[in-house]
MDAnalysis code that builds the backbone (N, CA, C; Angstrom):
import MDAnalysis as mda
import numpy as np

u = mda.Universe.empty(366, n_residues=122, atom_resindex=np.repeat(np.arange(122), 3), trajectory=True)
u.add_TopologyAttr("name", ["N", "CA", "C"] * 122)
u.add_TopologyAttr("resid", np.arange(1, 123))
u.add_TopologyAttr("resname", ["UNK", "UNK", "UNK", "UNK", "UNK", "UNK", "UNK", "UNK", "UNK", "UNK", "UNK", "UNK", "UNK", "UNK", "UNK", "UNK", "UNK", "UNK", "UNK", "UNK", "UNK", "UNK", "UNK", "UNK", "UNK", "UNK", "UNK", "UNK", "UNK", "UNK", "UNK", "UNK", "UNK", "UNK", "UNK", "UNK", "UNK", "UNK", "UNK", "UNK", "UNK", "UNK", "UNK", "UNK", "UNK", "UNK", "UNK", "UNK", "UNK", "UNK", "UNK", "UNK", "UNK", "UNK", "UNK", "UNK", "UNK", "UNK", "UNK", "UNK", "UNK", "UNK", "UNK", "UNK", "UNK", "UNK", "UNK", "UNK", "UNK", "UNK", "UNK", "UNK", "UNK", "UNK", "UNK", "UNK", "UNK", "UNK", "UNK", "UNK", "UNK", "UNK", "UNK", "UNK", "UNK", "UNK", "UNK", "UNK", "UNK", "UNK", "UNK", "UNK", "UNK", "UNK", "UNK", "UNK", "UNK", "UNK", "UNK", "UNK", "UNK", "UNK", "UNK", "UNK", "UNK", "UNK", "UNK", "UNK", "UNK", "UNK", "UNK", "UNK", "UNK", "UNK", "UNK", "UNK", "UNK", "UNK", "UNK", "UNK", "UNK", "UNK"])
u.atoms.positions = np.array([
    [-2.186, 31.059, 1.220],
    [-3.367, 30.424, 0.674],
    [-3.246, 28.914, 0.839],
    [-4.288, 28.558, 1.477],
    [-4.014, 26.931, 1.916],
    [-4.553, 26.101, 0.535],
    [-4.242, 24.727, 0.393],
    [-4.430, 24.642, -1.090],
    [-4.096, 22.611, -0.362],
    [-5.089, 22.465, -1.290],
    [-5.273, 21.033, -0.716],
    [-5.356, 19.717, -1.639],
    [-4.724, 18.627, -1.771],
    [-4.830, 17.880, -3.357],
    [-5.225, 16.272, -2.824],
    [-6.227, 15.692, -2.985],
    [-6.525, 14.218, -2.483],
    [-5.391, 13.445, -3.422],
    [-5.783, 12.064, -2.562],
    [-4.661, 11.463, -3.657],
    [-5.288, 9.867, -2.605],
    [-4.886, 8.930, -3.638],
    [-5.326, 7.177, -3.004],
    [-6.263, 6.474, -3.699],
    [-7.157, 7.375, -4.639],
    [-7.871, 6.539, -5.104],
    [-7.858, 6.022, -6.036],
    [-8.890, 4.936, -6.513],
    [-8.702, 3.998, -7.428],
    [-9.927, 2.930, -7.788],
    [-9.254, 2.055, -8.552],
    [-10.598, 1.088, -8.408],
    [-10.483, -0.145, -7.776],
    [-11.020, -0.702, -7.004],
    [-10.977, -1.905, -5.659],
    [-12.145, -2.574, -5.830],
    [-12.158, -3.663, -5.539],
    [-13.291, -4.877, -5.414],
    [-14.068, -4.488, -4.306],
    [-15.406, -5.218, -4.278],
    [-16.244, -4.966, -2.906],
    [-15.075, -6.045, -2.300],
    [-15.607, -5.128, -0.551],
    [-15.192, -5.809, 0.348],
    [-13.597, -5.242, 0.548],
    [-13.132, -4.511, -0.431],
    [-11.499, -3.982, -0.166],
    [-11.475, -2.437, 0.494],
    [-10.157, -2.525, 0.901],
    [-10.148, -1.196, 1.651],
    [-9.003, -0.094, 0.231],
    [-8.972, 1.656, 1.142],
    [-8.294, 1.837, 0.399],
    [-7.779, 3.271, 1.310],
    [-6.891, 3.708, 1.295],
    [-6.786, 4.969, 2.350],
    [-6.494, 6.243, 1.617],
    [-7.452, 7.008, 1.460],
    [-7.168, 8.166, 0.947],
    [-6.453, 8.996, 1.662],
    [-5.163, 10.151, 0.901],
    [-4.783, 11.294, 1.849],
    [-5.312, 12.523, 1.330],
    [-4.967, 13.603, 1.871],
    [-5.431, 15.018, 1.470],
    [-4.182, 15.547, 2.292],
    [-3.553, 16.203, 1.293],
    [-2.379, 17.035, 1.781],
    [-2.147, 18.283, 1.547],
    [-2.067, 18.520, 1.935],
    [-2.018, 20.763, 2.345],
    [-0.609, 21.106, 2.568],
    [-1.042, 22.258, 1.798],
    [0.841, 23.183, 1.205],
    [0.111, 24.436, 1.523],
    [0.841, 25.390, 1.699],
    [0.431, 26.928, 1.767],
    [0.272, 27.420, 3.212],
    [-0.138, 26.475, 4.284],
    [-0.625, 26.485, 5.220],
    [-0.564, 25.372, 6.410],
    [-0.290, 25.482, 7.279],
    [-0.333, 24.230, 8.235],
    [-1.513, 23.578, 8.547],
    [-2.122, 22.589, 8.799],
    [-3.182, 21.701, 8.812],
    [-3.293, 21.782, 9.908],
    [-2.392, 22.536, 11.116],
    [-2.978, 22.751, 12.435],
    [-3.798, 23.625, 12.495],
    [-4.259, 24.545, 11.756],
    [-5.115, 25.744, 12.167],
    [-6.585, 25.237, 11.417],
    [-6.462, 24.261, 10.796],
    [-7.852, 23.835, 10.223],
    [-8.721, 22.653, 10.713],
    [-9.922, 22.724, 10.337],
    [-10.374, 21.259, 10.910],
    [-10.871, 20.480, 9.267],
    [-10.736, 19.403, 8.916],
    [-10.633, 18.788, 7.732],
    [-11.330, 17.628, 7.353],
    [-12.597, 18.069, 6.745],
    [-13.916, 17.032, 6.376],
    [-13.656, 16.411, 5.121],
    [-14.102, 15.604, 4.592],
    [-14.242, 14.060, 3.927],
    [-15.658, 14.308, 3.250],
    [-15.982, 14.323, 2.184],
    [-16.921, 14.470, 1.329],
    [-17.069, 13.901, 0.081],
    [-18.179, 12.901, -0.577],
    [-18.126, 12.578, -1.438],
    [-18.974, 12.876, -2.370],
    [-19.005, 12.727, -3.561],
    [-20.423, 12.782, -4.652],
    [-20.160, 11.598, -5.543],
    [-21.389, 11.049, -5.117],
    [-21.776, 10.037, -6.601],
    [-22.403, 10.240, -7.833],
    [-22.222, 9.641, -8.630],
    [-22.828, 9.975, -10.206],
    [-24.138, 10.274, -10.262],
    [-24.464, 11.267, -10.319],
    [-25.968, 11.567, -10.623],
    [-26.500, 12.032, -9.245],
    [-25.532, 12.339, -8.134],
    [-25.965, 12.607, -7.023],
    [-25.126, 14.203, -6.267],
    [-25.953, 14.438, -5.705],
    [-25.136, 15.687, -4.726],
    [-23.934, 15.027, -3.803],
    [-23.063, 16.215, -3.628],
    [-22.302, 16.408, -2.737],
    [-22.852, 15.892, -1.225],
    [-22.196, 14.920, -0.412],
    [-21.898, 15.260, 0.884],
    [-21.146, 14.244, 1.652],
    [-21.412, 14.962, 3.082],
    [-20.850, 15.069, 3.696],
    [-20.148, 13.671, 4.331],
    [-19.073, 13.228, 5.044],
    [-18.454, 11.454, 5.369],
    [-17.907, 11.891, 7.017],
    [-16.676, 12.589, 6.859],
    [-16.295, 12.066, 7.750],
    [-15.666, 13.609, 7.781],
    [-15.531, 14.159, 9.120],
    [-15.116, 15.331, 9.395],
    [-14.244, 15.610, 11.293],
    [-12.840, 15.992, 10.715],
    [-11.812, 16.011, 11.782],
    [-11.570, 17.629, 12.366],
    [-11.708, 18.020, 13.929],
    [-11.466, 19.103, 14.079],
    [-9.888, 19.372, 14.304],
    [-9.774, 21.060, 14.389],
    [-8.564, 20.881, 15.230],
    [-7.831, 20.023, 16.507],
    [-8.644, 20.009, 16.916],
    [-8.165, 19.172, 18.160],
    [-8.650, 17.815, 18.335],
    [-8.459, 17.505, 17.131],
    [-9.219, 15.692, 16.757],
    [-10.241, 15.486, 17.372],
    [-11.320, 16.021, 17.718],
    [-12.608, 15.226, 17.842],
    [-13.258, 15.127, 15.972],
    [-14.203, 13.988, 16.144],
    [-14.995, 13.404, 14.980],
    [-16.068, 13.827, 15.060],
    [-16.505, 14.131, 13.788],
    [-17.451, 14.055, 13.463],
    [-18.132, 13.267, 12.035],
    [-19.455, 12.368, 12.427],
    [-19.781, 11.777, 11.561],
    [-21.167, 12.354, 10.869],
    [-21.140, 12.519, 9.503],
    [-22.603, 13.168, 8.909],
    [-23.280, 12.444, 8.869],
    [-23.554, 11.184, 8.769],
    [-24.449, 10.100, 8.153],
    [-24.219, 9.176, 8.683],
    [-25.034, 7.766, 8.418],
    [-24.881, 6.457, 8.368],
    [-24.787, 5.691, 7.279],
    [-24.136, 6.578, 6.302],
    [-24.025, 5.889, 4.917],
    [-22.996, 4.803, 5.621],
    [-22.027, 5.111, 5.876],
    [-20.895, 4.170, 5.865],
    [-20.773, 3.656, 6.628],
    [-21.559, 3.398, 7.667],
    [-22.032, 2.240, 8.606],
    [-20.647, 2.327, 9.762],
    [-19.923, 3.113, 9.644],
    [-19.027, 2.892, 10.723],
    [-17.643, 2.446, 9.923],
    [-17.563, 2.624, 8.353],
    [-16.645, 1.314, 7.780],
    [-15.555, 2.575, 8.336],
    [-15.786, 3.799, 7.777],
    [-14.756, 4.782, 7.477],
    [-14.034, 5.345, 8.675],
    [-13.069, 5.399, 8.653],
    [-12.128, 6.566, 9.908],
    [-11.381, 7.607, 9.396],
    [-11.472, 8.535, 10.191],
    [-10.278, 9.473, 10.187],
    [-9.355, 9.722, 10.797],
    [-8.593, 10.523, 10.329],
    [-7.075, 10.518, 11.327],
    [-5.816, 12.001, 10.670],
    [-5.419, 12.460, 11.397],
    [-4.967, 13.069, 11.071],
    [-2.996, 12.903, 11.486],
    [-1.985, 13.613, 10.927],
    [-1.312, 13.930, 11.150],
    [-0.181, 15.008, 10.984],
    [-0.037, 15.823, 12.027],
    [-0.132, 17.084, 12.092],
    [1.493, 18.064, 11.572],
    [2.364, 16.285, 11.553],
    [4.132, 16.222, 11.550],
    [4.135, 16.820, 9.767],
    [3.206, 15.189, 9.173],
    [3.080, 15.165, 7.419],
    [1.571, 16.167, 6.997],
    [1.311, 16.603, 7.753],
    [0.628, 17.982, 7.014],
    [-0.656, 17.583, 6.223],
    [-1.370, 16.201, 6.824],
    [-2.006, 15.414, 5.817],
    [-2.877, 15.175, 6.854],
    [-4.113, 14.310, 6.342],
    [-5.545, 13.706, 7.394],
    [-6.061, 12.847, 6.258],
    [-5.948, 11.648, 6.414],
    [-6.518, 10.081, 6.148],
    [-7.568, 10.415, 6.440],
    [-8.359, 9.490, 5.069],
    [-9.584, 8.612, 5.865],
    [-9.435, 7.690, 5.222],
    [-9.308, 6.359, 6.277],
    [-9.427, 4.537, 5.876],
    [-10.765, 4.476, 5.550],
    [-10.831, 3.571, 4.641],
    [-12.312, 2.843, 4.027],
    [-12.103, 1.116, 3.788],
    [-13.087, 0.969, 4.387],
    [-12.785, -0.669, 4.594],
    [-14.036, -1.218, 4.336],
    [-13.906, -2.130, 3.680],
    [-15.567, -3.184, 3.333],
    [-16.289, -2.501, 2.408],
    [-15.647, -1.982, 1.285],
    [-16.122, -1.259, 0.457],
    [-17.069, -1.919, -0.305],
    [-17.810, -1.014, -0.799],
    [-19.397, -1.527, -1.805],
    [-19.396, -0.808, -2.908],
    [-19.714, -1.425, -3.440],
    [-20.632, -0.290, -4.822],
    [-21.195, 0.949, -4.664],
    [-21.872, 1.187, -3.748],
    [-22.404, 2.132, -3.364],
    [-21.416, 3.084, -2.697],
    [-20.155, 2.845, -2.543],
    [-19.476, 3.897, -2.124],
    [-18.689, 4.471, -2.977],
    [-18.903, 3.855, -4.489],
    [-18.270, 4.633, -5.368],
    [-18.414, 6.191, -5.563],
    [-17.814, 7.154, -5.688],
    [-18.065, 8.313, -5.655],
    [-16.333, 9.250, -6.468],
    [-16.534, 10.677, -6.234],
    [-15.369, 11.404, -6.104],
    [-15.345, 11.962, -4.684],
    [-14.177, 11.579, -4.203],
    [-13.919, 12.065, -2.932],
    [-13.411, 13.444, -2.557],
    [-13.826, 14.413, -1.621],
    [-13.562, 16.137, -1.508],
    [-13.055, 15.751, -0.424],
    [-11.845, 16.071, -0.381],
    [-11.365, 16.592, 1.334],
    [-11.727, 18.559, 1.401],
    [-12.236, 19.163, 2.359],
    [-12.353, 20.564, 2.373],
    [-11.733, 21.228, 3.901],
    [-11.339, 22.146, 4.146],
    [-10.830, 22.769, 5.448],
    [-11.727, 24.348, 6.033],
    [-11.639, 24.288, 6.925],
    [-12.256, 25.702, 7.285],
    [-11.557, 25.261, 8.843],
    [-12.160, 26.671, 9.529],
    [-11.839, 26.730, 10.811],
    [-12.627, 25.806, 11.729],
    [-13.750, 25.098, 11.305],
    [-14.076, 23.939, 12.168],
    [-14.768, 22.844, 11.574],
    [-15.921, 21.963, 12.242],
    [-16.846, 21.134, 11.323],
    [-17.910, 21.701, 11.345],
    [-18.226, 21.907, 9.898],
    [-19.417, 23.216, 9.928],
    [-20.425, 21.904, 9.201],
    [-22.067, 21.981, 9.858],
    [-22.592, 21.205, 9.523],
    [-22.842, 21.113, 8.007],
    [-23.320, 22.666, 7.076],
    [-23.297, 22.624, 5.697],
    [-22.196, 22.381, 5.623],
    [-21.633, 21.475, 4.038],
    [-20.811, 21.798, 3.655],
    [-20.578, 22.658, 2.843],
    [-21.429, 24.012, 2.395],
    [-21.205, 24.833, 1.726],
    [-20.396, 26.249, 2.144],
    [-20.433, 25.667, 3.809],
    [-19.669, 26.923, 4.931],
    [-18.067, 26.390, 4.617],
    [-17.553, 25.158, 4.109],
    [-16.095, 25.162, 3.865],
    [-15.274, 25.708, 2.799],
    [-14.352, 26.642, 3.096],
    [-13.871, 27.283, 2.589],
    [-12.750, 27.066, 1.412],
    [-11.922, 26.043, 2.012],
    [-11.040, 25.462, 0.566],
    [-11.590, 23.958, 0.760],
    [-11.439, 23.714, -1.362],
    [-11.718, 22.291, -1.309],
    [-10.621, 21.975, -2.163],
    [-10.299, 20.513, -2.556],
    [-9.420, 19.898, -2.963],
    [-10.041, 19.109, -4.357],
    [-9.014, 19.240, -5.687],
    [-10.210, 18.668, -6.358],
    [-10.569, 17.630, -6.750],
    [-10.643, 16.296, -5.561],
    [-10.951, 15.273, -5.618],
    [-9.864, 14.133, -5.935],
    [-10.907, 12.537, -5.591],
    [-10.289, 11.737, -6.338],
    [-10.956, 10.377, -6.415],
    [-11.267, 9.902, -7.493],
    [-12.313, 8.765, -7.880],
    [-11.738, 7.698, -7.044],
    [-12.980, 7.058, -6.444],
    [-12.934, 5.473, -5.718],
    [-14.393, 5.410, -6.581],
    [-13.805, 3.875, -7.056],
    [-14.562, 2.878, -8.193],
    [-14.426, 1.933, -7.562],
    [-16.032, 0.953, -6.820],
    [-15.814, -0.248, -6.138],
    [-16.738, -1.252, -7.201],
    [-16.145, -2.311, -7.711],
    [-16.783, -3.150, -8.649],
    [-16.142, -4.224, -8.594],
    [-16.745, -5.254, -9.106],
    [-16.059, -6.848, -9.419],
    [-15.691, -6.905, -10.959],
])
């Protein structure tokens, strides 16, 4: 059973970066592809930034203007996403989720992780 726990976040000023991980036990992170999802207060779930098996990207939106990347590594069993030039508006709880690819719903991903608050304020 693959089983997945975020971890990095916090609270940061606009304009700061911060690198979240998502790390997976139970299962190797090679057989999955591993999306980036957030929800803000008073808002739905979705979708950021989404990594396949074989590292191609995929991006859901233009919320984040390009700030965000992903990355994976396949040694530490983990997949980053950097956030840089952070705003207010990107405050949220962050979902890393896995399935067998990047499925456009995110309701087709199968394990999720249960988050972790990024608070961007002065």
């Amino acid at each position: 059973q693959l089983q997945l726990v975020e971890s990095g976040g916090g609270l940061v000023q606009p304009g700061g970066s911060l690198r979240l991980s998502c790390a997976a036990s139970g299962s190797t992170l090679d057989y999955y592809a591993i999306g980036w999802f957030r929800q803000a207060p008073g808002k739905g779930r979705e979708g950021v930034l989404c990594i396949s098996r074989s590292g191609s990207v995929t991006r859901y939106g233009d919320s984040a203007q390009g700030r965000f990347t992903i990355s994976r590594d396949n040694v530490k069993n983990t997949v980053y996403m950097h956030m840089n030039s952070l705003t207010p508006e990107d405050t949220a709880v962050y979902y890393c989720a896995a399935d067998d690819r990047c499925y456009i719903d995110l309701e087709d991903f199968s394990s999720w992780g249960q988050g972790t608050q990024v608070t961007v304020t002065s």
